[in-house]
N, CA and C atoms of all chains as a GROMACS GRO file, in nm:
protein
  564
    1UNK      N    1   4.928  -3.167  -2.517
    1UNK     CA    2   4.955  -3.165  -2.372
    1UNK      C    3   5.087  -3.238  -2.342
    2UNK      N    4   5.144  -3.398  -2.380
    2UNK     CA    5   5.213  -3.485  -2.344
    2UNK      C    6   5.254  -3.489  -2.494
    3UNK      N    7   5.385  -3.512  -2.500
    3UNK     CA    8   5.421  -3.559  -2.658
    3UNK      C    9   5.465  -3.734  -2.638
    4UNK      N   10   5.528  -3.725  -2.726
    4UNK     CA   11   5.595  -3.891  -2.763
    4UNK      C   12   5.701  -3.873  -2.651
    5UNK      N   13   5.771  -3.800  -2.661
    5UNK     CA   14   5.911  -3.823  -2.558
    5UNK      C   15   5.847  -3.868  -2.450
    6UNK      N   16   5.774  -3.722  -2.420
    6UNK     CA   17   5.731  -3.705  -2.272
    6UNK      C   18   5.645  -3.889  -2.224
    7UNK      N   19   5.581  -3.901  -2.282
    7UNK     CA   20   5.502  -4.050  -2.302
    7UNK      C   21   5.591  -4.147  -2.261
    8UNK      N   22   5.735  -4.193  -2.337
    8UNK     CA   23   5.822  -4.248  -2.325
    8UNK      C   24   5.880  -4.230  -2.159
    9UNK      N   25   5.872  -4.117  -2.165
    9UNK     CA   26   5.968  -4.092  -2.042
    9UNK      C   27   5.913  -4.130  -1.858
   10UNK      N   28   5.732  -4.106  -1.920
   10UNK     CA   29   5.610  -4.235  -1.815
   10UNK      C   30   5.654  -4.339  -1.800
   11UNK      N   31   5.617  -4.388  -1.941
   11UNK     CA   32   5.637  -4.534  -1.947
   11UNK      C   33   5.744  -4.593  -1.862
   12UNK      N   34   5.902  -4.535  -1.896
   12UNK     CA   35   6.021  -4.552  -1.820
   12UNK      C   36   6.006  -4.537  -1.679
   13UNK      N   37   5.931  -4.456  -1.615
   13UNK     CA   38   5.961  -4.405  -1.464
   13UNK      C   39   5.834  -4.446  -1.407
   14UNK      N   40   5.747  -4.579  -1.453
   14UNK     CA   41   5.617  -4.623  -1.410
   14UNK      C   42   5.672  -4.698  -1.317
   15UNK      N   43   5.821  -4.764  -1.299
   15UNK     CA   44   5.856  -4.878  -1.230
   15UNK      C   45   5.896  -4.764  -1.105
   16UNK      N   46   5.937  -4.655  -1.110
   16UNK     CA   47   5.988  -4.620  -1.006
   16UNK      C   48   6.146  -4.573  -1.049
   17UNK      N   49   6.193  -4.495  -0.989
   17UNK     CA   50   6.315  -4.430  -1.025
   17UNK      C   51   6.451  -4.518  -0.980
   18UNK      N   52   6.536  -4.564  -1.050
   18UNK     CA   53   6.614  -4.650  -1.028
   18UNK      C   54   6.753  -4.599  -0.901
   19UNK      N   55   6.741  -4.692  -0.786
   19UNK     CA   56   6.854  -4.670  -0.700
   19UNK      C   57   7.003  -4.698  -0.712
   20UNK      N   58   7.031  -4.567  -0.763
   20UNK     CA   59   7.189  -4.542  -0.826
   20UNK      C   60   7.215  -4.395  -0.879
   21UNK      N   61   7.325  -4.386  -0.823
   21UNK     CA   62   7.387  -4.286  -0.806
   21UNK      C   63   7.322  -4.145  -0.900
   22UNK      N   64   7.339  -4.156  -0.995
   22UNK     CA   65   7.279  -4.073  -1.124
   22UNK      C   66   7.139  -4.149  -1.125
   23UNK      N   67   7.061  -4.171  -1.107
   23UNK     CA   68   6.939  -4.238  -1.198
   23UNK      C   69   6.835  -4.172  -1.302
   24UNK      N   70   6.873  -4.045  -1.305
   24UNK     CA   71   6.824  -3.979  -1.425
   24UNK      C   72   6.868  -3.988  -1.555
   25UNK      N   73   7.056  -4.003  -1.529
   25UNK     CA   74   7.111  -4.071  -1.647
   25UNK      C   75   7.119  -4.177  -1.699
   26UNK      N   76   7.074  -4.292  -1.582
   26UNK     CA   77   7.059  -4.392  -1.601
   26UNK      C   78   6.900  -4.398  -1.707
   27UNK      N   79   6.775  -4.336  -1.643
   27UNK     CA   80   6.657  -4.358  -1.754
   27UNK      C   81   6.671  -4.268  -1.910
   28UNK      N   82   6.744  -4.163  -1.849
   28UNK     CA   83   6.802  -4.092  -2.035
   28UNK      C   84   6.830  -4.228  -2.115
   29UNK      N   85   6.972  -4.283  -2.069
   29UNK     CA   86   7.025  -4.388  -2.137
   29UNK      C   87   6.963  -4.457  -2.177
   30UNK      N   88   6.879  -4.507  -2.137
   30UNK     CA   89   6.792  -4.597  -2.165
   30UNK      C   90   6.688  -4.558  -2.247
   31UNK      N   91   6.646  -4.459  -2.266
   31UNK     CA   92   6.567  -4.400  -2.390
   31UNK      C   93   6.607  -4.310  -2.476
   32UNK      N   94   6.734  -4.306  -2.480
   32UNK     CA   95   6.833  -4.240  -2.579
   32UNK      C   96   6.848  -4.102  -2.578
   33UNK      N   97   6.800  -4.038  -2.500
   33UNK     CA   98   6.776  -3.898  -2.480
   33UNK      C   99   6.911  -3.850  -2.371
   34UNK      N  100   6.896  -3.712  -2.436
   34UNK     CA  101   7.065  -3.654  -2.318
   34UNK      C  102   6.999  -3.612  -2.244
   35UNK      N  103   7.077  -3.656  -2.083
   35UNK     CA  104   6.987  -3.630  -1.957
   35UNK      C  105   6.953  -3.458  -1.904
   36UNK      N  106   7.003  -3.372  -1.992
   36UNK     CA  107   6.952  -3.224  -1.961
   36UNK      C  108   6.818  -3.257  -2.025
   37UNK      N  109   6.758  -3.303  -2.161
   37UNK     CA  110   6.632  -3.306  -2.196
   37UNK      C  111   6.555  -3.379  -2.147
   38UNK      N  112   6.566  -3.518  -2.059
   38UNK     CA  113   6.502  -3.562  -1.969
   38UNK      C  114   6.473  -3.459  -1.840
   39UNK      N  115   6.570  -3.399  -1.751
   39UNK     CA  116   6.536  -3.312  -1.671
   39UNK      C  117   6.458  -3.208  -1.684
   40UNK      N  118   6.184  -5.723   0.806
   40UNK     CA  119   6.281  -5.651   0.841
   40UNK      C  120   6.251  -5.540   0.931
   41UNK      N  121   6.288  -5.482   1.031
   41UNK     CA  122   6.260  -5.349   1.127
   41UNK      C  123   6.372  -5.244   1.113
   42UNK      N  124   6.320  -5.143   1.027
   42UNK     CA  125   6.363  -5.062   1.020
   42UNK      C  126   6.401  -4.969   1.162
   43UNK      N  127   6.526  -4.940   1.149
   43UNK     CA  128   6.663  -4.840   1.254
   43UNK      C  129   6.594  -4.730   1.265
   44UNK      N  130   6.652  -4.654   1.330
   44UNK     CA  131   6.606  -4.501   1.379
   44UNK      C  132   6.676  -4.428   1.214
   45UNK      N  133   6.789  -4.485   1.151
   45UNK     CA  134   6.845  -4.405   1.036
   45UNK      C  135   6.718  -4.457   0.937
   46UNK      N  136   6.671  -4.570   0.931
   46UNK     CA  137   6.566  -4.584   0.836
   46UNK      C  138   6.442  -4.542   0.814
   47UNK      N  139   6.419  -4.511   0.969
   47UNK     CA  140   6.274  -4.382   0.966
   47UNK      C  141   6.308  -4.259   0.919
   48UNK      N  142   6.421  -4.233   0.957
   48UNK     CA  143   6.419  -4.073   0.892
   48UNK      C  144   6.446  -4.054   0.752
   49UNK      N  145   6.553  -4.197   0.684
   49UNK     CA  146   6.543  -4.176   0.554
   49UNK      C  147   6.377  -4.205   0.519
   50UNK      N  148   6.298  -4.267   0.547
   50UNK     CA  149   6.145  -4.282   0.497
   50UNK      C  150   6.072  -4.163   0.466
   51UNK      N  151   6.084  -4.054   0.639
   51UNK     CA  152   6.007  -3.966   0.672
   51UNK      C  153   6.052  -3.822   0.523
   52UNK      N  154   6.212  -3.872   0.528
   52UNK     CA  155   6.238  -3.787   0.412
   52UNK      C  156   6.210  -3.819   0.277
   53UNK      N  157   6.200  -3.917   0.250
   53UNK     CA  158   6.177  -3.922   0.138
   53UNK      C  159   6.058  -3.938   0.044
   54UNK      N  160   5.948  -3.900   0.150
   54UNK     CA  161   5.796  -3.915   0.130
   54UNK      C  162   5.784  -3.746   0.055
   55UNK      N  163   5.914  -3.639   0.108
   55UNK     CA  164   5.906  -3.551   0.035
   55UNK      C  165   5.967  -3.543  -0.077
   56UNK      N  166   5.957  -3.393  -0.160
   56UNK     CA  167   6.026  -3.404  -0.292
   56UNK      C  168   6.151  -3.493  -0.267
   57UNK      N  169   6.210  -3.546  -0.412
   57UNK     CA  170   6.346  -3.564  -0.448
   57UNK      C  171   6.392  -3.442  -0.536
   58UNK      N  172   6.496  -3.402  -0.498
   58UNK     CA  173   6.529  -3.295  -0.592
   58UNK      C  174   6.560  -3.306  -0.757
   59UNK      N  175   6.527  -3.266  -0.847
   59UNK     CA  176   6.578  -3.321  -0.959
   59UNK      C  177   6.687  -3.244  -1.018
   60UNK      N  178   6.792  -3.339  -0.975
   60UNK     CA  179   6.959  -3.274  -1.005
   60UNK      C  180   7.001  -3.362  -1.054
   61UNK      N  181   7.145  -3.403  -1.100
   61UNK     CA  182   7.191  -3.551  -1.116
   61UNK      C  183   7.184  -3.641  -1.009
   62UNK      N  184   7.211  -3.571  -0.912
   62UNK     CA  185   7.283  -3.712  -0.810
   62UNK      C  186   7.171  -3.649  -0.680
   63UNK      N  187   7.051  -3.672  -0.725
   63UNK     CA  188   6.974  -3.637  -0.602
   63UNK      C  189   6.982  -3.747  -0.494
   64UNK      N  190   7.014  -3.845  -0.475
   64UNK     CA  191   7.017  -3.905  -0.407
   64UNK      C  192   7.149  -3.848  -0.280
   65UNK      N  193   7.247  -3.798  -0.375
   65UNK     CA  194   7.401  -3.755  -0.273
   65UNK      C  195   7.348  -3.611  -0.206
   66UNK      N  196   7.267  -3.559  -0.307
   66UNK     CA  197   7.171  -3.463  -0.181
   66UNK      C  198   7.074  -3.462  -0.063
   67UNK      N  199   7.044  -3.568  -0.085
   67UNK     CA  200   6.924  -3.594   0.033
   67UNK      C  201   7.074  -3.666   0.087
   68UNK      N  202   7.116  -3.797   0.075
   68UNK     CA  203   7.228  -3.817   0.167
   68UNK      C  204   7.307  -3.752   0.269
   69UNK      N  205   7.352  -3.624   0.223
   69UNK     CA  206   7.430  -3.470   0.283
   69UNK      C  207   7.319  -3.410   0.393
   70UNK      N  208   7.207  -3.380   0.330
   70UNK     CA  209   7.121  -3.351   0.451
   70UNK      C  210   7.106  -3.446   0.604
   71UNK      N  211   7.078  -3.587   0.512
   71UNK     CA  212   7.064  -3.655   0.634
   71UNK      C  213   7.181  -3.691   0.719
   72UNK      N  214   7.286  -3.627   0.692
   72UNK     CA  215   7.403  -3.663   0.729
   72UNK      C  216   7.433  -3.803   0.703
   73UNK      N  217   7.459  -3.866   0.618
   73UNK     CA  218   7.457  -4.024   0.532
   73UNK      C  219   7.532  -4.040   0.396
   74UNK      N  220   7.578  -4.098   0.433
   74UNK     CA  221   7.687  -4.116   0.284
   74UNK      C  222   7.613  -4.182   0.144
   75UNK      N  223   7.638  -4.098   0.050
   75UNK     CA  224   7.565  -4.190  -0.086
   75UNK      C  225   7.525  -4.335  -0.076
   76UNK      N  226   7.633  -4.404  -0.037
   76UNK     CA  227   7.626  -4.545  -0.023
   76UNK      C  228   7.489  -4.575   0.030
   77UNK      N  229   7.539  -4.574   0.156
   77UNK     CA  230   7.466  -4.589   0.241
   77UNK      C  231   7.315  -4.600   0.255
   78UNK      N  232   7.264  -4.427   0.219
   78UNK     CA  233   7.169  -4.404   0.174
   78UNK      C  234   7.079  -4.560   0.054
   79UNK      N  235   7.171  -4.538  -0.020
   79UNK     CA  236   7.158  -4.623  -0.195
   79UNK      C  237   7.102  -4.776  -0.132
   80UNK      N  238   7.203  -4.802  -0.002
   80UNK     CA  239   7.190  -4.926   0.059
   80UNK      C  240   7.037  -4.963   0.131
   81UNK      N  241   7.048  -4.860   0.186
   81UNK     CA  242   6.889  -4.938   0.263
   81UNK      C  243   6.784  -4.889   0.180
   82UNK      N  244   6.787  -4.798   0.095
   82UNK     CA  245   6.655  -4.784   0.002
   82UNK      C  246   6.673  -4.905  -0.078
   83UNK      N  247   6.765  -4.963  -0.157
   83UNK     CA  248   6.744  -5.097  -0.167
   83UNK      C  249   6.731  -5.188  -0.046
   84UNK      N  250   6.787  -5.188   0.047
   84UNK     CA  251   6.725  -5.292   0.137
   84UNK      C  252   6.614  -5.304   0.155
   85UNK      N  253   6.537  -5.173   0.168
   85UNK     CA  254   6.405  -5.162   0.233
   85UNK      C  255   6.301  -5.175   0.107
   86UNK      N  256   6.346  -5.186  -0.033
   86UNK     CA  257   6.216  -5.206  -0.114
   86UNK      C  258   6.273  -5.348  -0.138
   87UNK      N  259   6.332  -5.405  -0.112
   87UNK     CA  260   6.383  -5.573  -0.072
   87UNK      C  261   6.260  -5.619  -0.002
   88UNK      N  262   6.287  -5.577   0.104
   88UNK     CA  263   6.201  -5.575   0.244
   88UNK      C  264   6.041  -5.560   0.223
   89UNK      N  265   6.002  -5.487   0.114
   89UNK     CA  266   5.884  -5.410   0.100
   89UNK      C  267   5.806  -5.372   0.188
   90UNK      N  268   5.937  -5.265   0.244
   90UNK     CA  269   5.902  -5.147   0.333
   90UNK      C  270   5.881  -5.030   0.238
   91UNK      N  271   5.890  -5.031   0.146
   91UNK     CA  272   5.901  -4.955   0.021
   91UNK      C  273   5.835  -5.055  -0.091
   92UNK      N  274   5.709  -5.014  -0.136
   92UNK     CA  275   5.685  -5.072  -0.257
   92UNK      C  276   5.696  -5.043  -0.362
   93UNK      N  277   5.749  -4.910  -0.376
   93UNK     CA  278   5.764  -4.824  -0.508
   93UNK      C  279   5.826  -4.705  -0.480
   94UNK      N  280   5.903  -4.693  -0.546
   94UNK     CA  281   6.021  -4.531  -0.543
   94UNK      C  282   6.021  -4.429  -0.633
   95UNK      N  283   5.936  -4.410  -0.663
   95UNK     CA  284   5.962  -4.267  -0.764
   95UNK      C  285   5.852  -4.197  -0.793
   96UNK      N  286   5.858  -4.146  -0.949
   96UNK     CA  287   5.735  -4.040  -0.920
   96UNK      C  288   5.571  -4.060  -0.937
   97UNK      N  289   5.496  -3.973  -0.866
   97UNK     CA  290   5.358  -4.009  -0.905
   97UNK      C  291   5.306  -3.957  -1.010
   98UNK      N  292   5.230  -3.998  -1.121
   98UNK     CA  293   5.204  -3.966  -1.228
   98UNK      C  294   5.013  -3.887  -1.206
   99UNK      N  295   4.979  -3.792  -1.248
   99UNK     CA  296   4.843  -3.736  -1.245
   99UNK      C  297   4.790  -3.785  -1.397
  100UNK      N  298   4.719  -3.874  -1.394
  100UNK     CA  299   4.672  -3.942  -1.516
  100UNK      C  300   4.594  -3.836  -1.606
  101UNK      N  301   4.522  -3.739  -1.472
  101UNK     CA  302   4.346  -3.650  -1.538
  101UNK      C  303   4.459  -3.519  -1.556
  102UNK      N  304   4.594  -3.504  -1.486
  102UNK     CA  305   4.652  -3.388  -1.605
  102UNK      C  306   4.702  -3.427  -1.753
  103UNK      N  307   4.735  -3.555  -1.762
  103UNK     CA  308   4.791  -3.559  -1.861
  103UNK      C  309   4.650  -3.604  -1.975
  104UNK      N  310   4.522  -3.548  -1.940
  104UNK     CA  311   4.424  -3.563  -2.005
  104UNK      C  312   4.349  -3.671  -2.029
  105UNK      N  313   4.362  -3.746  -1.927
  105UNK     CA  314   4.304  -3.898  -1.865
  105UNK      C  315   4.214  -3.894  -1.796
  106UNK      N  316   4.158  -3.986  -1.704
  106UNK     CA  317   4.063  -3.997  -1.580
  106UNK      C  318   4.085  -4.075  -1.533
  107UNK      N  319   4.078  -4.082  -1.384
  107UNK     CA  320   4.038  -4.139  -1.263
  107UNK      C  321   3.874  -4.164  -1.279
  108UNK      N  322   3.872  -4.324  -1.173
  108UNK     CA  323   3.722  -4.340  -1.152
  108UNK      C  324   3.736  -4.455  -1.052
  109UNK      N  325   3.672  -4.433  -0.908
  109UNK     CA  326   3.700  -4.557  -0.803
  109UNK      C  327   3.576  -4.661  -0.891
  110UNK      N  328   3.564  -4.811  -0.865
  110UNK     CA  329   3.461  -4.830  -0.926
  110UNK      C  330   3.438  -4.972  -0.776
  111UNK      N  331   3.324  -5.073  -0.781
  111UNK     CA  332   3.306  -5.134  -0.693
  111UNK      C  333   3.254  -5.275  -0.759
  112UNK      N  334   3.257  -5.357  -0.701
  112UNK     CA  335   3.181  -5.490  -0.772
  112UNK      C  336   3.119  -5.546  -0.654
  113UNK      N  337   3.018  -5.593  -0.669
  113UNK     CA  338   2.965  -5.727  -0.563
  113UNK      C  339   3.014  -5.889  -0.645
  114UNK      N  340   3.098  -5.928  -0.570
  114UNK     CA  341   3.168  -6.079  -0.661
  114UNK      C  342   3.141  -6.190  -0.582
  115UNK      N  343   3.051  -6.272  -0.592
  115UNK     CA  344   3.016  -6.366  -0.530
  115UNK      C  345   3.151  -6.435  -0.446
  116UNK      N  346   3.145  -6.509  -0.369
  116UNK     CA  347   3.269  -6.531  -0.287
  116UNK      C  348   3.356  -6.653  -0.369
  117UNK      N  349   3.274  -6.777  -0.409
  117UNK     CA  350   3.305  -6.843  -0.537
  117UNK      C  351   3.389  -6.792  -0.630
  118UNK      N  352   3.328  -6.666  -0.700
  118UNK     CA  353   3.394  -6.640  -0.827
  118UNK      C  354   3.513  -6.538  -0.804
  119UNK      N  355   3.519  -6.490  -0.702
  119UNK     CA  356   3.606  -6.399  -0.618
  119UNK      C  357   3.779  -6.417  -0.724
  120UNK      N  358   3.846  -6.552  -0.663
  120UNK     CA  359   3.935  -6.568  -0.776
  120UNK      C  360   3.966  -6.518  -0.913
  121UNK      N  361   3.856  -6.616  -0.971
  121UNK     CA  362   3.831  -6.530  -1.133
  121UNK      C  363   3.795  -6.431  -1.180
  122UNK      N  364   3.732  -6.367  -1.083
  122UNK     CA  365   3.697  -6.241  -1.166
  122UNK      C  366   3.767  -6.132  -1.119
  123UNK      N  367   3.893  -6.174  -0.965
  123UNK     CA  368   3.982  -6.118  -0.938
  123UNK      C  369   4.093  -6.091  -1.051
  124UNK      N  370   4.096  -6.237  -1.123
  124UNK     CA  371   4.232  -6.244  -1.231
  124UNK      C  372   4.194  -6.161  -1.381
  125UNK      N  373   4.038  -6.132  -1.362
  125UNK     CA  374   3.983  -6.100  -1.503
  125UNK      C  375   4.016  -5.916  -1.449
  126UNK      N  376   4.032  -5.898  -1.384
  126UNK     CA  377   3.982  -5.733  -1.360
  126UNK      C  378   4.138  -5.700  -1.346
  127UNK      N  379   4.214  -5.724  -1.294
  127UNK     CA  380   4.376  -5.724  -1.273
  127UNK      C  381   4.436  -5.710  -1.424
  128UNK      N  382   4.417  -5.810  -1.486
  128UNK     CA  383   4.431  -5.834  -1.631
  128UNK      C  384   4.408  -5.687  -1.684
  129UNK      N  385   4.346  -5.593  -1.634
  129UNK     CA  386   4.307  -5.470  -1.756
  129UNK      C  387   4.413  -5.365  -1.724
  130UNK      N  388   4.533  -5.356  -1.749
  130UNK     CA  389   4.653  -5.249  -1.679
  130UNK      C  390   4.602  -5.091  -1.640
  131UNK      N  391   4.470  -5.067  -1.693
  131UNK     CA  392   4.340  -4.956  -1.665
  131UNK      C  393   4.389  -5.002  -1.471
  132UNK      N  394   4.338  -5.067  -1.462
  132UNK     CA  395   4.340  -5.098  -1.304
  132UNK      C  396   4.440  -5.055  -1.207
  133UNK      N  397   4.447  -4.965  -1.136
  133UNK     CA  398   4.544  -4.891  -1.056
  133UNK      C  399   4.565  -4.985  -0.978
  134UNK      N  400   4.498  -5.020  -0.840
  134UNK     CA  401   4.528  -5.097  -0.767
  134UNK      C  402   4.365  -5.196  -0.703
  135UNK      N  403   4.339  -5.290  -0.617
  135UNK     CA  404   4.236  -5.326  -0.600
  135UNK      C  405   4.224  -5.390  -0.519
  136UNK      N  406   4.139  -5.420  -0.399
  136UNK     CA  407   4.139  -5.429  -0.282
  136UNK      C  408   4.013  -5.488  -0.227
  137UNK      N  409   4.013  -5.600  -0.150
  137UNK     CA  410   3.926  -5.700  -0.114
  137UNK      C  411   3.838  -5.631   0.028
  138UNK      N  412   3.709  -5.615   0.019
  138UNK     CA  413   3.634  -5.571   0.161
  138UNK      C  414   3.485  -5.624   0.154
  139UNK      N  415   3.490  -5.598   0.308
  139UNK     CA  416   3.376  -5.684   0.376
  139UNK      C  417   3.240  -5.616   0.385
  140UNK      N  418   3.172  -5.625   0.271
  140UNK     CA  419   3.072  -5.521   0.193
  140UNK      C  420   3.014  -5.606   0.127
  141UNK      N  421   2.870  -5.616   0.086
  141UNK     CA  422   2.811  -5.670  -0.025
  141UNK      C  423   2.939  -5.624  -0.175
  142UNK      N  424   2.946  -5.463  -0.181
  142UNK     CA  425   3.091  -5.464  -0.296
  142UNK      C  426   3.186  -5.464  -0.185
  143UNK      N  427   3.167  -5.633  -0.245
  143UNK     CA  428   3.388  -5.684  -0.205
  143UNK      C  429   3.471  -5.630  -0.280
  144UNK      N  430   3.441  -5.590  -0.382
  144UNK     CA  431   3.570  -5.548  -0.427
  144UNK      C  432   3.553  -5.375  -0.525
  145UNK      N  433   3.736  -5.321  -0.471
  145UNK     CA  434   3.705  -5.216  -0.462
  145UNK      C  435   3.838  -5.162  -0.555
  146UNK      N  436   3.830  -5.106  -0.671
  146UNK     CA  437   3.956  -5.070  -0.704
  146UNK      C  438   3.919  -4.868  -0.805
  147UNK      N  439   4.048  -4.874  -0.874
  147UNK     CA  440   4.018  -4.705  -0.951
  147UNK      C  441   4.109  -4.736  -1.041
  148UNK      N  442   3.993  -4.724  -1.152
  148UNK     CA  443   4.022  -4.697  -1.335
  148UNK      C  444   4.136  -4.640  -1.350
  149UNK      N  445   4.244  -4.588  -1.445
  149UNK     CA  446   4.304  -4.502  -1.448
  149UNK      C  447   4.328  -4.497  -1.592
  150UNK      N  448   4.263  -4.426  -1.705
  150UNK     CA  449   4.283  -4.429  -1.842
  150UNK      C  450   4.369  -4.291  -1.904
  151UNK      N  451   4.361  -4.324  -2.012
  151UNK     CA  452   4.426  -4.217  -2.100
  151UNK      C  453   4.344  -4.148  -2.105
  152UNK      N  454   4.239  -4.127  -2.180
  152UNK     CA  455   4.101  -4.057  -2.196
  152UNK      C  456   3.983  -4.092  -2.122
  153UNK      N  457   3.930  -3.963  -2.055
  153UNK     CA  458   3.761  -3.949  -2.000
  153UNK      C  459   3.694  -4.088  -2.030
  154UNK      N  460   3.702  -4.092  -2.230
  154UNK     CA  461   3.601  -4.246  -2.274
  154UNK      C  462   3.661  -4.403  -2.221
  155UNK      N  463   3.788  -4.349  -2.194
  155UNK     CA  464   3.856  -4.492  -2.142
  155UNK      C  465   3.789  -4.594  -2.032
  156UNK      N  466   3.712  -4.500  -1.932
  156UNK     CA  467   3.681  -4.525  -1.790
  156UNK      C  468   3.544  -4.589  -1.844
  157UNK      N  469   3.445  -4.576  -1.939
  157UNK     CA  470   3.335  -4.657  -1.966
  157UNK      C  471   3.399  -4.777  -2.071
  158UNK      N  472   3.474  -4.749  -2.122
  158UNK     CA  473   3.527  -4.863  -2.197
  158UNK      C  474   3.559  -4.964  -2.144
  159UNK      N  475   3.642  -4.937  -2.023
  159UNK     CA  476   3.745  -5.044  -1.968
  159UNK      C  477   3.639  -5.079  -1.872
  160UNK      N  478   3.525  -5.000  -1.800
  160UNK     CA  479   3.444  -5.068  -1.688
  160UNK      C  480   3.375  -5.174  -1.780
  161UNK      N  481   3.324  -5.086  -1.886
  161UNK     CA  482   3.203  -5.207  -1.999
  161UNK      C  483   3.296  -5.355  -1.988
  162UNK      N  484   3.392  -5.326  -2.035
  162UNK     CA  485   3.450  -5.468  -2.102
  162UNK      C  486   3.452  -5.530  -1.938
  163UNK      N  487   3.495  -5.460  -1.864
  163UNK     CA  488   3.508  -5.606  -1.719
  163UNK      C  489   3.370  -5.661  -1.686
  164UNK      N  490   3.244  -5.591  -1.724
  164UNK     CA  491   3.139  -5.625  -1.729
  164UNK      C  492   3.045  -5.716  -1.797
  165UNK      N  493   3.117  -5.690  -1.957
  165UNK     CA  494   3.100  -5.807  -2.063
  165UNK      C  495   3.198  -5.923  -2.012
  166UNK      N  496   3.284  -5.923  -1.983
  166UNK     CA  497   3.365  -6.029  -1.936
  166UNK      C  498   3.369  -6.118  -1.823
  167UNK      N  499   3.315  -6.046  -1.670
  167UNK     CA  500   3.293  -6.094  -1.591
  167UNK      C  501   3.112  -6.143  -1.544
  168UNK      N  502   3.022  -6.103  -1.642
  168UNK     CA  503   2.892  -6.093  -1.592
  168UNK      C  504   2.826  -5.989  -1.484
  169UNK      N  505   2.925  -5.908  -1.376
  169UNK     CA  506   2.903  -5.864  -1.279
  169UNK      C  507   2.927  -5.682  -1.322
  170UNK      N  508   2.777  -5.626  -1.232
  170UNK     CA  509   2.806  -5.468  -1.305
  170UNK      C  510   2.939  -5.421  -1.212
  171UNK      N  511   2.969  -5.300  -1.266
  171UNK     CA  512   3.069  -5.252  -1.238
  171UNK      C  513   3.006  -5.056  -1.198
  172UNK      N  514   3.004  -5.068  -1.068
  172UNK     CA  515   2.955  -4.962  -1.034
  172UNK      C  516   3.053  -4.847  -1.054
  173UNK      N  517   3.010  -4.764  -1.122
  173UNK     CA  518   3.099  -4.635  -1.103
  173UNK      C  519   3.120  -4.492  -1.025
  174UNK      N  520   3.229  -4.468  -0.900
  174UNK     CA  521   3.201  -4.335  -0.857
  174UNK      C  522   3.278  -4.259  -0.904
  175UNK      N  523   3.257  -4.143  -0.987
  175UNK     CA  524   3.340  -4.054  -1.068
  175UNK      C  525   3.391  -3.954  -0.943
  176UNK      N  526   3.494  -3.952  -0.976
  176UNK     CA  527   3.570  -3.787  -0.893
  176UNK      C  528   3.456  -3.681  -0.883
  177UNK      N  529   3.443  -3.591  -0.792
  177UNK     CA  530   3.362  -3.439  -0.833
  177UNK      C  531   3.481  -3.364  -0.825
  178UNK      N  532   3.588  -3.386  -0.714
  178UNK     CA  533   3.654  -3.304  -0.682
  178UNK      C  534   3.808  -3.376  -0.604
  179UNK      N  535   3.920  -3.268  -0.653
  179UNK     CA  536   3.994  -3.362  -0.564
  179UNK      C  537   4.082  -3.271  -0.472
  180UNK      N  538   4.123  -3.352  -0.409
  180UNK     CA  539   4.218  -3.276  -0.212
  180UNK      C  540   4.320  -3.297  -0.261
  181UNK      N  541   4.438  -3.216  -0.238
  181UNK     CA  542   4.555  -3.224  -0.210
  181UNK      C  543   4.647  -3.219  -0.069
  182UNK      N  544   4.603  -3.350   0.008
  182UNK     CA  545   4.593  -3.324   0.115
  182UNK      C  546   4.761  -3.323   0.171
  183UNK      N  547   4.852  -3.396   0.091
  183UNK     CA  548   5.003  -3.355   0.135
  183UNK      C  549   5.038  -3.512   0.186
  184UNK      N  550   4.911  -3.637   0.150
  184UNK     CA  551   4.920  -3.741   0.274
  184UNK      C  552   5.102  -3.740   0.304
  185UNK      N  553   5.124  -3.816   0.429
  185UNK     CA  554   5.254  -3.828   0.424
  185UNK      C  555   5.206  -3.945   0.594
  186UNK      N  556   5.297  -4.085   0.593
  186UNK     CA  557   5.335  -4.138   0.684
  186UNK      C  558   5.450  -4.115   0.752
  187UNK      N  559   5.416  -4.107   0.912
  187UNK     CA  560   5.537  -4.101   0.991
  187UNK      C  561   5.585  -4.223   1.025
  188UNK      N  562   5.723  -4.283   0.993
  188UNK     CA  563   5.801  -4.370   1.019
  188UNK      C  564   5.863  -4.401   1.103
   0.00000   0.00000   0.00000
């Protein structure tokens, strides 16, 4: 159903989505992933 | 803090989707007629403020093959404290909430797995002495909630 990324990518966005400009690239970055595969 | 007439409507908007683009934020900004900044500014001001306690997305625990379960305690008024700090302690615990009920206290499980929700009630039970009543979901609404600001 959920893999490891996807899991990771909870974990990251449990706090809430960060206020800044990009913040999708901002949680990629942060879990090493390029932000088209986060989206 | 009292939120402006620009701060209700950024609220009222943003209770709906965010778009997921790069710069969703410079999109909802453009709509509301509001400059990136700006925008960026009072959504931090306002979860400053905690007019906003949380910004982003909601997670469905029972799609991602989990469960929900509201559950209830009767906690003597004494032990209220401790067995407040013992039940908090289980990150299972969504949120939890004090009322004027024989069960004072009122919160909802939120596990990885179905077995999680007897696991995590058992242990606050072995731990606190006090049962831990369980009301399981039958069914759930998608009711759209949304506050007007």
């Amino acid at each position: 159903m959920i893999d490891e990324t996807d899991r990771r990518i909870i974990a990251a966005m449990q706090e809430g989505l960060p206020l800044v400009p990009a913040p999708f690239a901002r949680v990629a970055a942060d879990l090493a992933l390029p932000e088209p595969e986060l989206m | 803090m009292t939120p402006d007439a620009t701060d209700r409507r950024i609220l009222n908007r943003m209770q709906e989707d965010l778009p997921l683009t790069a710069h969703p934020y410079a999109a909802v900004a453009a709509e509301l007629g509001l400059t990136e900044d700006d925008l960026l500014e009072r959504l931090a001001r306002m979860k400053a403020a905690r007019l906003i306690t949380r910004f982003g997305p909601f997670f469905d625990a029972a799609a991602m093959g989990g469960a929900f379960c509201l559950c209830a305690m009767a906690v003597p008024e004494a032990e209220f404290e401790s067995v407040l700090t013992k039940v908090n302690a289980h990150p299972e615990v969504a949120h939890n909430y004090e009322r004027t009920h024989r069960l004072n206290m009122w919160f909802v499980l939120a596990t990885e797995t179905p077995q999680g929700i007897a696991a995590t009630a058992d242990a606050i039970e072995t731990e606190t002495g006090i049962a831990v009543l369980r009301f399981p979901k039958l069914q759930e609404f998608f009711i759209g909630f949304r506050v007007a600001a």
